[in-house]
N, C-alpha and C positions, 0 to 999 in steps of 0.2 A: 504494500500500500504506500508507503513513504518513497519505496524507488518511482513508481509509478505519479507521484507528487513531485519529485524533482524533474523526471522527465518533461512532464507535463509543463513545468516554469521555462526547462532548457530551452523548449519547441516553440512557446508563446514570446519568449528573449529576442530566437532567431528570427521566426516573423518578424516582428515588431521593429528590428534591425533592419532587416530588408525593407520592410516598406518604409521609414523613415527615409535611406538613404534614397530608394526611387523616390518617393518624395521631392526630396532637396537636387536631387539632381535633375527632375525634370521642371519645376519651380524655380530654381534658384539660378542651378548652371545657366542650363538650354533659354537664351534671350529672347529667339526668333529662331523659325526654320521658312524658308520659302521654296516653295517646288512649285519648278517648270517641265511642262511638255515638251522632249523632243522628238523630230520625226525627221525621215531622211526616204528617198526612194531611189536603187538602184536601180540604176539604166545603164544605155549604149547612149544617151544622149546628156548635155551637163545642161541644167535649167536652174535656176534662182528663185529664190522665195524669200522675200522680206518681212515677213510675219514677225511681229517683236512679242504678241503674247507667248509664244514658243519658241525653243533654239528649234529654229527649221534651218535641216542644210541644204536643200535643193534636191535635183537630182543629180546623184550620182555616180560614173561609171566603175564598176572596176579596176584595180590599181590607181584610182585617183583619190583625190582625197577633198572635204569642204571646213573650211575654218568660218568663224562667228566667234566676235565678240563679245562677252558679258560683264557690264558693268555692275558693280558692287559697291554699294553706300552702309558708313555705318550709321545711322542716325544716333546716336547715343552719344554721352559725352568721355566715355571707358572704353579703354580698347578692347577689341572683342575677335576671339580666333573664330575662321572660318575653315568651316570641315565641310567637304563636298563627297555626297556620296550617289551614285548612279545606278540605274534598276532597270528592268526592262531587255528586250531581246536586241537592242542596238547597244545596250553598256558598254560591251566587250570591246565596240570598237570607236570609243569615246575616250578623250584625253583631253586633259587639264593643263595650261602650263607652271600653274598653280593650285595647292592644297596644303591645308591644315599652314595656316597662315593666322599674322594676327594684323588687323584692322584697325588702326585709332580711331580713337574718337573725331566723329564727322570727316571721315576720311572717305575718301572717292577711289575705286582702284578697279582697273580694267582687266578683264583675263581672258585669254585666249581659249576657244573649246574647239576642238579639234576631230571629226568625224572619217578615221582610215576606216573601209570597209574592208573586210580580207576576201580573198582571192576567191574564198570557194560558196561565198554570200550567190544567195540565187537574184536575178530580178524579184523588184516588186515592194512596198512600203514596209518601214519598218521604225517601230515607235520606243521609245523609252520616255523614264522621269530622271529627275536631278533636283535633288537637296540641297539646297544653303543652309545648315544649319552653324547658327550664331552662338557663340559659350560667349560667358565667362574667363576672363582669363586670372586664374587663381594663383 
């Protein structure tokens, strides 16, 4: 009865530990996350697309490649690291010229995203997402 009493306080500690610390790290840390849409369509022909509510890269062919700029603001008056994380069935061929970075406060900073398709990519659209997410820097 008594092990079973102490077990019991161990179990409800460990919770209690865990969810405080998710807690504060998604409260506290995490400032802002923003996610965008990206979409790309391999072809035989190169085509453009200026959509600024998504990183759209156009079409394009095989062994080529399409670059887009994203600008990043920190609104805040603390510097703030950005972590950038990608999802979706075009990640693989998605690149950063920056990540996990830190931000000042009201600072403006540009970065390159970069869309190589590999070689063995079939015709036809193909979409992902992409995280800004904003910390704390501790």
């Amino acid at each position: 009865m008594r092990l079973g009493k102490i077990l019991l306080i161990v179990l409800i500690t460990i919770l209690l530990s865990f969810s405080l610390t998710f807690l504060f790290y998604n409260w506290y840390i995490i400032q802002d996350i923003q996610e965008l849409g990206m979409k790309m369509k391999i072809g035989s022909i190169v085509g453009f697309d200026t959509n600024s509510s998504a990183i759209s890269f156009g079409i394009v062919p095989i062994g080529g490649s399409s670059e887009r700029p994203v600008i990043l603001k920190n609104i805040h008056n603390k510097p703030l690291n950005v972590h950038i994380k990608k999802d979706g069935e075009m990640a693989k061929w998605v690149y950063f010229s920056e990540n996990d970075f830190i931000l000042e406060g009201n600072e403006t900073k540009e970065i390159k995203v970069e869309a190589i398709p590999s070689y063995n990519a079939q015709d036809g659209a193909y979409e992902g997402k992409v995280k800004f997410i904003f910390k704390r820097v501790i």
